[in-house]
C-alpha positions as CSV (number, residue, x, y, z in Angstrom):
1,X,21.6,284.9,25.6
2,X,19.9,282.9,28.7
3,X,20.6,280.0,29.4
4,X,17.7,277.9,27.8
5,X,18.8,278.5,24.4
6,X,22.7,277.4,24.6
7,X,21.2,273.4,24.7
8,X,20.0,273.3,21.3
9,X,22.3,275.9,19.9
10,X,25.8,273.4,21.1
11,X,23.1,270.4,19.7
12,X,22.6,272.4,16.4
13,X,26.6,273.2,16.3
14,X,27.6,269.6,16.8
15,X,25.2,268.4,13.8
16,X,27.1,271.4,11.7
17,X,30.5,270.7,12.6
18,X,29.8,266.7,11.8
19,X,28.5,267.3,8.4
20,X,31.5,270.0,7.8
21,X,33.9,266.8,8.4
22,X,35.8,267.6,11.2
23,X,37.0,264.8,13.5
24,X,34.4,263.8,15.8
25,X,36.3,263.1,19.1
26,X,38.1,266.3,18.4
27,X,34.7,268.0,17.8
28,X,33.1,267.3,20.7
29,X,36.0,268.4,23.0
30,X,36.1,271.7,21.2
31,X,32.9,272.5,21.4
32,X,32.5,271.4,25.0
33,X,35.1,273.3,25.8
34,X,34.8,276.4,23.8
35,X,30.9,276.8,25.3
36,X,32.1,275.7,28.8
37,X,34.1,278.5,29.2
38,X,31.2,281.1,27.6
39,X,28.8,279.7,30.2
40,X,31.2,280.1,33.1
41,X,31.6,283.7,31.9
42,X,27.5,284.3,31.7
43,X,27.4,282.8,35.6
44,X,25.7,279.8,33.8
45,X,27.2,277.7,36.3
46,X,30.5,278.3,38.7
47,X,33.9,277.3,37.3
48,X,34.0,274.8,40.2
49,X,31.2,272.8,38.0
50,X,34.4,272.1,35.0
51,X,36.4,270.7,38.2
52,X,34.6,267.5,37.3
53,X,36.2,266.9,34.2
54,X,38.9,265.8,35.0
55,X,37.3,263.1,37.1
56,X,34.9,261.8,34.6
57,X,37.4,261.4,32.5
58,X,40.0,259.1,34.6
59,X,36.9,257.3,35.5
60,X,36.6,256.5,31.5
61,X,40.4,255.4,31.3
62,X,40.2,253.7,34.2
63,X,37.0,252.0,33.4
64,X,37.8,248.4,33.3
65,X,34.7,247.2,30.9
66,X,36.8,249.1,28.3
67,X,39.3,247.1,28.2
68,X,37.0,244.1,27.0
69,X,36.7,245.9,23.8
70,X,40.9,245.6,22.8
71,X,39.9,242.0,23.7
72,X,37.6,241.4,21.2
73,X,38.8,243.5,18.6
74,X,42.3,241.7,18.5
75,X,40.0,238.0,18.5
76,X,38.2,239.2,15.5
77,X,41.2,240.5,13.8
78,X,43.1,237.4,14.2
79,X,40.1,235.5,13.1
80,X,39.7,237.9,10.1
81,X,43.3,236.7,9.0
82,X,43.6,233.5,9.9
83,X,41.7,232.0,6.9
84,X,38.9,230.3,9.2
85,X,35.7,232.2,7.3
86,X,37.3,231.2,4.3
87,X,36.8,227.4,5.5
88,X,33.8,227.6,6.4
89,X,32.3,229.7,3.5
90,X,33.6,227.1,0.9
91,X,32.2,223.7,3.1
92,X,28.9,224.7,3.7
93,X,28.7,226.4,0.4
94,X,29.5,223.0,-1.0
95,X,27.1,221.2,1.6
96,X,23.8,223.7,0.4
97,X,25.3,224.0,-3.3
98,X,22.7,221.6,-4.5
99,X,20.0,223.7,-4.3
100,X,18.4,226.7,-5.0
101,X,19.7,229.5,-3.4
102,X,21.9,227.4,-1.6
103,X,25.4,229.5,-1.5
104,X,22.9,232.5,-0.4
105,X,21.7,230.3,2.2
106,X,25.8,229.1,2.9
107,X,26.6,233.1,3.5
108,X,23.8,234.0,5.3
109,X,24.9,231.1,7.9
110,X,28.3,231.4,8.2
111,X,28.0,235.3,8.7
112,X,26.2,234.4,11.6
113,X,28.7,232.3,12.9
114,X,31.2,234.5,11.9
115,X,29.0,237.1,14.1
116,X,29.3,234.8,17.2
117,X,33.2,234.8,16.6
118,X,34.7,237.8,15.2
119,X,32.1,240.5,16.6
120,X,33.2,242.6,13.5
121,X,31.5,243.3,10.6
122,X,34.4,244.4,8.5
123,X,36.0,240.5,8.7
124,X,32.2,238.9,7.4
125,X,32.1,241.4,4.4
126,X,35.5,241.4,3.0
127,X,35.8,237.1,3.9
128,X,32.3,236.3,2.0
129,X,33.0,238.6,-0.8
130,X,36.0,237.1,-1.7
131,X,35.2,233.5,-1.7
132,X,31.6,233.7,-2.4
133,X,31.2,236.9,-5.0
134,X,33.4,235.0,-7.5
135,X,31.5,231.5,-7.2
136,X,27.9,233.4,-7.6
137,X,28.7,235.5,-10.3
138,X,30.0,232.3,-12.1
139,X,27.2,230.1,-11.2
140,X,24.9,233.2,-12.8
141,X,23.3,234.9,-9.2
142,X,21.7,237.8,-9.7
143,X,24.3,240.3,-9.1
144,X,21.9,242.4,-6.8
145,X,20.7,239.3,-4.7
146,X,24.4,238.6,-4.6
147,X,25.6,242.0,-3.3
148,X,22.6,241.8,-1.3
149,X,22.7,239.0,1.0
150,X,26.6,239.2,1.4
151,X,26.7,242.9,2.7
152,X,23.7,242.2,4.9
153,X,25.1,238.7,6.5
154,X,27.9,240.8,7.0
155,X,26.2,243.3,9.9
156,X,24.6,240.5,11.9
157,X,27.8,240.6,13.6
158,X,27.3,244.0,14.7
159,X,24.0,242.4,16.7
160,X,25.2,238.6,17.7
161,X,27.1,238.4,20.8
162,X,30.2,239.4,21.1
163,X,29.4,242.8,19.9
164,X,31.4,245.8,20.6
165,X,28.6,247.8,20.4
166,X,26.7,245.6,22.6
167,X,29.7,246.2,24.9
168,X,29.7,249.8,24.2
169,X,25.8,250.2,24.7
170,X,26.1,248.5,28.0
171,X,28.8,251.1,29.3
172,X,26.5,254.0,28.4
173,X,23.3,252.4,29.3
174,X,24.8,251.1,33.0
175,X,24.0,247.5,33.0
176,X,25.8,244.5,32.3
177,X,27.2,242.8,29.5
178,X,26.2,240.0,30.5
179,X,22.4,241.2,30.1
180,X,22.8,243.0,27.0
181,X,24.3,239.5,25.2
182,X,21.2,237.9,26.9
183,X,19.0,240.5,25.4
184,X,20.1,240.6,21.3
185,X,20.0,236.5,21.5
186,X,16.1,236.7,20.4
187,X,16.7,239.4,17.9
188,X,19.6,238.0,16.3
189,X,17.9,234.6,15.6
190,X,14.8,236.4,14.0
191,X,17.2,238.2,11.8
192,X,18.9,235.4,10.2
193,X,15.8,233.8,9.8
194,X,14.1,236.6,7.8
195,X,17.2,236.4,5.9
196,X,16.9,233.0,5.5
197,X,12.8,233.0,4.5
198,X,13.9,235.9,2.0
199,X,16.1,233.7,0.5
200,X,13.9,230.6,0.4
201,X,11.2,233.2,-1.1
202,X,13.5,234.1,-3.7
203,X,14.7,230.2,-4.7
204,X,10.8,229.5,-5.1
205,X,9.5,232.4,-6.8
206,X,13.0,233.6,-9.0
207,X,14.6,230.3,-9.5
208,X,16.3,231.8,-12.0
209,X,17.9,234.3,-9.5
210,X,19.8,231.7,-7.3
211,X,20.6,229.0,-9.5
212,X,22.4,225.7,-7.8
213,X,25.8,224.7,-8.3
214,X,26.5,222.1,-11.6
215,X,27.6,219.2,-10.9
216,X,31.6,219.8,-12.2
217,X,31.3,223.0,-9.3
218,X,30.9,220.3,-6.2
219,X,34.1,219.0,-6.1
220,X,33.4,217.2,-2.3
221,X,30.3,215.1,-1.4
222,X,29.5,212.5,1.3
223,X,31.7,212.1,4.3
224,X,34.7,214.0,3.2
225,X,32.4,216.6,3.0
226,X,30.6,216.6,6.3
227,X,34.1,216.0,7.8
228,X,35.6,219.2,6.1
229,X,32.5,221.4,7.5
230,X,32.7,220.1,10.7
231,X,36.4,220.9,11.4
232,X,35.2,224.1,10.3
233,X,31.8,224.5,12.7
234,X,33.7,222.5,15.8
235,X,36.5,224.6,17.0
236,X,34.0,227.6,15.9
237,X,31.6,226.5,18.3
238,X,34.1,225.8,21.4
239,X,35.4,229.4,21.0
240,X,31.7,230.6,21.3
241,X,31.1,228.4,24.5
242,X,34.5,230.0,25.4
243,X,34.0,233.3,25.1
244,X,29.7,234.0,26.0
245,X,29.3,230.5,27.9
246,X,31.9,231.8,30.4
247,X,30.2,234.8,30.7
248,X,26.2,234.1,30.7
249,X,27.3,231.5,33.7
250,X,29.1,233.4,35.6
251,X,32.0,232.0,35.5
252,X,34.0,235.3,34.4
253,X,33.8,238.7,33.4
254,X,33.3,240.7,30.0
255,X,36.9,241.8,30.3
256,X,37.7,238.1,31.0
257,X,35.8,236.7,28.5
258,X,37.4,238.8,25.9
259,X,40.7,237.2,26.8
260,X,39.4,234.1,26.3
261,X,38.3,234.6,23.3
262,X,41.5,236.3,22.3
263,X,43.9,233.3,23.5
264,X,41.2,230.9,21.4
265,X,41.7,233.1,18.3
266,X,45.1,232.2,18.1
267,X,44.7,228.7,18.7
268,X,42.4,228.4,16.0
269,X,44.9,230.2,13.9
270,X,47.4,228.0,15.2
271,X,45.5,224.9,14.7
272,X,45.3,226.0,10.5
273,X,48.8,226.6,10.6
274,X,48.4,230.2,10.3
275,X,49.7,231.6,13.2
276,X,52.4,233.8,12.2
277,X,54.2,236.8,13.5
278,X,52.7,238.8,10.6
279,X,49.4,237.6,11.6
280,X,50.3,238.4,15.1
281,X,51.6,242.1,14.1
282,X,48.7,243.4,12.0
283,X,46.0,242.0,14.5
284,X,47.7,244.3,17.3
285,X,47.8,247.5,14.7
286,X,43.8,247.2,13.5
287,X,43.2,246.5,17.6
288,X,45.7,249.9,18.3
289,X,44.2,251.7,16.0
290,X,39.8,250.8,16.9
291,X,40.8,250.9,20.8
292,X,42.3,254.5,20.2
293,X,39.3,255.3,18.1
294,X,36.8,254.2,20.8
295,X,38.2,256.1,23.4
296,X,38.9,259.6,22.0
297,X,35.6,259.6,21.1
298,X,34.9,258.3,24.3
299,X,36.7,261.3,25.6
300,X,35.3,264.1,23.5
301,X,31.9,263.3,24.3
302,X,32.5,263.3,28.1
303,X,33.7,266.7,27.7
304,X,30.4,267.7,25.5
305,X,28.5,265.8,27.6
306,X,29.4,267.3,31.0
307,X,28.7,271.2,29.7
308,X,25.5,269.8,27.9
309,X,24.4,268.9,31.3
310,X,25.4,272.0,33.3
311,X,23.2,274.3,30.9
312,X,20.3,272.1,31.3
313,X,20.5,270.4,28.2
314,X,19.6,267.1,29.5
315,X,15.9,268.5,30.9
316,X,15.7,270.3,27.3
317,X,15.6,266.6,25.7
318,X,13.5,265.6,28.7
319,X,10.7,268.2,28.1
320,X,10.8,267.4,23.9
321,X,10.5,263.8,24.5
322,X,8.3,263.1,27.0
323,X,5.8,265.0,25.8
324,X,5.3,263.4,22.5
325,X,1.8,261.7,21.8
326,X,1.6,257.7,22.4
327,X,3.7,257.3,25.6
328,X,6.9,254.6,25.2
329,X,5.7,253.6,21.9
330,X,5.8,256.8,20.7
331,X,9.3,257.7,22.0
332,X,10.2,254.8,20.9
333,X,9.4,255.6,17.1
334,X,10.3,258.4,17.1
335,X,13.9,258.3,18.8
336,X,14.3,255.2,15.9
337,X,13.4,256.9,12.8
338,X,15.8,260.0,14.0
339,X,18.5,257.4,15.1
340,X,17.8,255.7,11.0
341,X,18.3,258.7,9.8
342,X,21.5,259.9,11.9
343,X,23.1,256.5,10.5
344,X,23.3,258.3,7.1
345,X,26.3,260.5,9.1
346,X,27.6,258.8,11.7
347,X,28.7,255.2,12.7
348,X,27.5,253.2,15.3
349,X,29.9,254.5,17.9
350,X,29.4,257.8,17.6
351,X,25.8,257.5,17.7
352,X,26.4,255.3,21.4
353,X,28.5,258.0,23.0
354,X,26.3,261.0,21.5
355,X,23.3,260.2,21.3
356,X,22.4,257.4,23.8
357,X,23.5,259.2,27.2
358,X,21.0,261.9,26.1
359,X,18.0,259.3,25.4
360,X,18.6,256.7,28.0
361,X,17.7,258.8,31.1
362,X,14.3,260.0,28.7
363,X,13.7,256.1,28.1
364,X,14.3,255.3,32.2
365,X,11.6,257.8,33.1
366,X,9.1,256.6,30.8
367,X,9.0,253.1,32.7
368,X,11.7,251.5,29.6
369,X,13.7,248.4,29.9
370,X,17.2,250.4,29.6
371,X,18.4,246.6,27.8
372,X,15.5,246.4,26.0
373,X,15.9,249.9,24.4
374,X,20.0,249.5,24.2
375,X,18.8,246.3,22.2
376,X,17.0,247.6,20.0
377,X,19.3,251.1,19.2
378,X,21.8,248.3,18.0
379,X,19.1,246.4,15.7
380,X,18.1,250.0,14.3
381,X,22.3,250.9,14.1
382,X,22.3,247.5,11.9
383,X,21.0,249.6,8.9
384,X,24.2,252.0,9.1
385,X,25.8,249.7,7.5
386,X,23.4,249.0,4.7
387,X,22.8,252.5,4.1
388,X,23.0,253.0,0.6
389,X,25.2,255.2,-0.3
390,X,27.2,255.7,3.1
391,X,27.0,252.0,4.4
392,X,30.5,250.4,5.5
393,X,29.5,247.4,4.7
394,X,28.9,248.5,1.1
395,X,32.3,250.4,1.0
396,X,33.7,247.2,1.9
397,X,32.1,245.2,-0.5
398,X,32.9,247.9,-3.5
399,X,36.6,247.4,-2.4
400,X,36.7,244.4,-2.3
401,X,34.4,243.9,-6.1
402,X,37.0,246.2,-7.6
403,X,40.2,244.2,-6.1
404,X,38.7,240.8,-7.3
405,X,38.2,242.1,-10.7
406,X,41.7,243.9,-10.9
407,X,43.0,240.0,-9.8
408,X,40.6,238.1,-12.9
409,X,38.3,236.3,-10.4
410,X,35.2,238.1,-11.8
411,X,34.6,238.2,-15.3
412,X,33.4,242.2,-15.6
413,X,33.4,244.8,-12.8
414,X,30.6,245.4,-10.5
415,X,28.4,248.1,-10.7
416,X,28.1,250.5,-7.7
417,X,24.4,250.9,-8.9
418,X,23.9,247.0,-8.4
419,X,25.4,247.5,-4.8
420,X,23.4,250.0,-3.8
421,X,20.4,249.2,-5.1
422,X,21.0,245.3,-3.7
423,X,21.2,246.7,-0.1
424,X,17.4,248.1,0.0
425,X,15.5,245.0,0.3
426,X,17.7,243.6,3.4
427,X,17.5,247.5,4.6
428,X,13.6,246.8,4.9
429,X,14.2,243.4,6.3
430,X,16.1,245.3,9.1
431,X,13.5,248.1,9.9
432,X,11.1,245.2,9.7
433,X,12.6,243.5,13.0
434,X,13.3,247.0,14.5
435,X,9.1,247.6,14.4
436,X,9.3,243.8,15.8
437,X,11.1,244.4,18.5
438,X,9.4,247.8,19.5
439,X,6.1,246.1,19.7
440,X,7.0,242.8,20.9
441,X,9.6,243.6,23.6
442,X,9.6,239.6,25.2
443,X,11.8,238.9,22.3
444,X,14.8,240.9,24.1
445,X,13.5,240.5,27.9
446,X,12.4,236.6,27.1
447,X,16.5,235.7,27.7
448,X,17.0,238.0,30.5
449,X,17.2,236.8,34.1
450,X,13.6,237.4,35.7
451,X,13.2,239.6,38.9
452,X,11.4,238.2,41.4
453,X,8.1,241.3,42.1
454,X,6.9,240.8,45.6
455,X,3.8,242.3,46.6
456,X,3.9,244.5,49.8
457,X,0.1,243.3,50.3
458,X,0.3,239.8,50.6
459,X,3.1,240.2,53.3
460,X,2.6,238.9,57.0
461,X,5.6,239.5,59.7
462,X,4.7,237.2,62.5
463,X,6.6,237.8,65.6
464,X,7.1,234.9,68.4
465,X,7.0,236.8,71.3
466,X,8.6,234.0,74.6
467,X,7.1,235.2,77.8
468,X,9.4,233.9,80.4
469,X,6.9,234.5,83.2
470,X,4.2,231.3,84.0
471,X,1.1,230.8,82.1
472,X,-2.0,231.8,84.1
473,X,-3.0,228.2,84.6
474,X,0.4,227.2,85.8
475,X,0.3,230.3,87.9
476,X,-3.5,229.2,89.5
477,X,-2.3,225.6,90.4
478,X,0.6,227.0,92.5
479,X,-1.4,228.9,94.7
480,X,-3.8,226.0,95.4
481,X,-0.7,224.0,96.6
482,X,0.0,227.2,99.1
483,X,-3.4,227.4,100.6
484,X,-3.5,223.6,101.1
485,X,-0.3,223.9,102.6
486,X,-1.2,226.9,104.8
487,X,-4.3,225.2,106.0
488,X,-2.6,221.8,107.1
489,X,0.9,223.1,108.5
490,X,2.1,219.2,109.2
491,X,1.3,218.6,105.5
492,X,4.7,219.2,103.8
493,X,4.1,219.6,99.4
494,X,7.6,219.5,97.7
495,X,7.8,221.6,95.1
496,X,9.0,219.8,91.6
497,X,11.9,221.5,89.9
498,X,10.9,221.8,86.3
499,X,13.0,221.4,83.8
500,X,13.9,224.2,81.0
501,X,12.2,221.9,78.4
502,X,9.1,221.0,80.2
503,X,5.5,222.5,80.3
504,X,5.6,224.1,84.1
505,X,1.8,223.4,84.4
506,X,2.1,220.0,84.0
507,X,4.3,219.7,86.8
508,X,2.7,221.3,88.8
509,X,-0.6,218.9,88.5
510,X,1.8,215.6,89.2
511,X,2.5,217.6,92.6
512,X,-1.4,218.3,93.4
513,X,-1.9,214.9,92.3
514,X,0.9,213.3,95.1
515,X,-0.2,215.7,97.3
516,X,-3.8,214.2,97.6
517,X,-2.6,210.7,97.8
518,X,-1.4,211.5,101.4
């Protein structure tokens, strides 16, 4: 076999191997490994070229943007718990109740705040179907628009700041945090406001579809209601200056940041009287048990990664890409329909430690704002979680449809059909602002810090060059004074002495001048 043909064929194996079910991280090592050691035994490459290994990976575990991702994990896990979403889902459902469409509107908004706090989509899904599914399927929602609009409010999180697989997509990607928040503020806005004008679309042309509240259902109005959804949004809001402000100015690091936001978690659990050691205990084990996650796979794909590389597999991806027709734009669709459709199999991190190291230096060459296209991977990784029928967020929301129905809160069960089929309009919506941001990329570099281009052109050096010898003139004057002198010996000129400061020529004229008045 040359060498040429073991890229694609440890590709092709690692597509198998996924689909068989085996263990990702454990996956990748293996099969770095196993055709590591067959190209050392072709002459592929030297055995001194697997001496990196173990280099790249204490670089990983000694990589101290990792350890912003425990950070936020344990915030949103604490946050998940501590009953805050609840608050806030019941308040502003009551505020917007009135209307139309009003608790889709409530859901839609609070899973974007929810977004900015938790950065997981797990804690918006299983939070907003438990208060919310009960109080639409009462109030007579259409149980697709219902499943619908809570599933998809749910995976904003996975694009609002603070992320994890912003965080993540930075890491692979090389650049800052900091610039890949800055980057998905644009994106995230235009999502929930497609969400939003779907949902206005829907109260004005199916009415019937997203009925308001009655009138026994609003149990708060007036000031005790604006009070009750504002010690909801407050404290909400101060954690989110906490945790991003801190970090857009400067003032402290992702890793920082994160515990921040950690230590703000618990005082907002603290402040609702929730803060408990149970609390306290299961946020740790969900944090133990992602962080793990993260980094084996982390690990594994190093390993794949590094043997992918030595047999050339990196230019094998180079020459496919780059030579598709349409330049960027063409890369670009094409890496996001076959990034839609690896969604199907894999989740989003995964895809970031796979996948993405083998696009990014493709999407460098071709001139590509490495944020820009890290950006819009996660708007395109949104739909993994709507994917009908693998999406998370729908395997959340089944759970929890068949839990609240076991309890009584629901009057019949809910049909996986209604889920499913629910999910494919807010799955358009999604593609939608992934075809937005490909051709309109000022909505992710808009928010970024602008470098300042100078043009090599319009540059002038100027050099002041200080001749400490005296000016011709100066030099001219003096040797009139000596041939005056010379001719009349009894005429004695005194030389001046000139200060540092002073123009020598000048002085030198006073002295012809005194001269002539003898």
């Amino acid at each position: 076999m040359e060498m040429q043909h073991l890229a694609p064929i440890m590709f092709g194996s690692l597509v198998l191997a996924m689909l068989v079910g085996f263990p990702v991280a454990f996956t990748l090592g293996g099969l770095g490994l196993g055709f590591g050691y067959y190209a050392v035994s072709q002459g592929f490459f030297p055995e001194a070229f697997m001496s990196n290994l173990p280099l790249r990976l204490f670089g990983i575990v000694s990589n101290e943007l990792l350890l912003s991702i425990p950070f936020f994990t344990f915030m949103g896990a604490i946050l998940e718990r501590c009953g805050l979403a609840e608050d806030l889902l019941e308040g502003t459902g009551q505020l917007f109740g009135s209307k139309p469409g009003g608790l889709g509107f409530a859901v839609i908004i609070v899973g974007a705040i929810l977004g900015a706090i938790t950065g997981t989509v797990a804690a918006s899904v299983i939070a907003m179907g438990v208060i919310s599914l009960p109080v639409m399927m009462r109030n007579g929602y259409n149980m697709r628009y219902a499943t619908g609009v809570i599933a998809a409010s749910g995976t904003i999180t996975q694009l609002i700041p603070p992320s994890l697989v912003l965080v993540v997509l930075a890491d692979q990607l090389g650049r800052s945090v900091g610039d890949m928040y800055r980057g998905a503020i644009g994106p995230s806005i235009m999502q929930t406001g497609i969400f939003l004008l779907y949902t206005l679309g829907v109260a004005l042309l199916k009415p019937q579809w997203v009925p308001p509240l009655p009138e026994e259902a609003r149990t708060a109005r007036g000031w005790p209601l604006v009070k009750r959804v504002l010690w909801g949004m407050l404290p909400s809001v101060v954690l989110i200056f906490l945790v991003l402000g801190t970090l857009f100015m400067g003032l402290a690091t992702p890793t920082e940041a994160g515990a921040l936001g950690a230590i703000g978690a618990m005082v907002l659990a603290a402040l609702n009287k929730r803060l408990t050691p149970s609390l306290i205990w299961q946020a740790m084990d969900s944090t133990m048990r992602v962080t793990a996650m993260v980094i084996f796979i982390l690990l594994g794909s190093s390993v794949f990664s590094l043997v992918f590389q030595g047999v050339d597999g990196s230019k094998w991806i180079e020459d496919m890409l780059t030579s598709l027709p349409g330049g960027p734009v063409g890369f670009l669709i094409v890496v996001n329909i076959f990034v839609f459709f690896l969604a199907f199999f894999l989740d989003f991190f995964e895809i970031a430690f796979i996948i993405v190291p083998l696009l990014a230096p493709v999407a460098d060459k071709l001139g590509i704002d490495l944020v820009w296209f890290g950006v819009l991977l996660c708007v395109n990784m949104q739909t993994s979680f709507m994917h009908p029928p693998f999406g998370f967020a729908l395997f959340y929301l089944r759970g929890i449809a068949d839990q609240i129905f076991k309890n009584g809160s629901i009057p019949r069960p809910i049909l996986s059909n209604d889920i499913y089929l629910g999910a494919i309009p807010w799955v358009l919506m999604q593609l939608a602002l992934v075809a937005v941001v490909i051709f309109w990329p000022e909505s992710v570099t808009y928010w970024l810090d602008k470098e300042q281009k100078v043009n090599v052109d319009d540059v002038k050096i100027e050099m002041k060059i200080e001749d400490t010898a005296a000016p011709d003139d100066a030099v001219s004057a003096a040797s009139a004074v000596d041939g005056a002198a010379a001719s009349d010996p009894a005429q004695d000129v005194p030389m001046p002495e000139v200060p540092a400061d002073e123009d020598p020529t000048k002085a030198v004229k006073d002295a012809l001048g005194a001269a002539s008045t003898h």
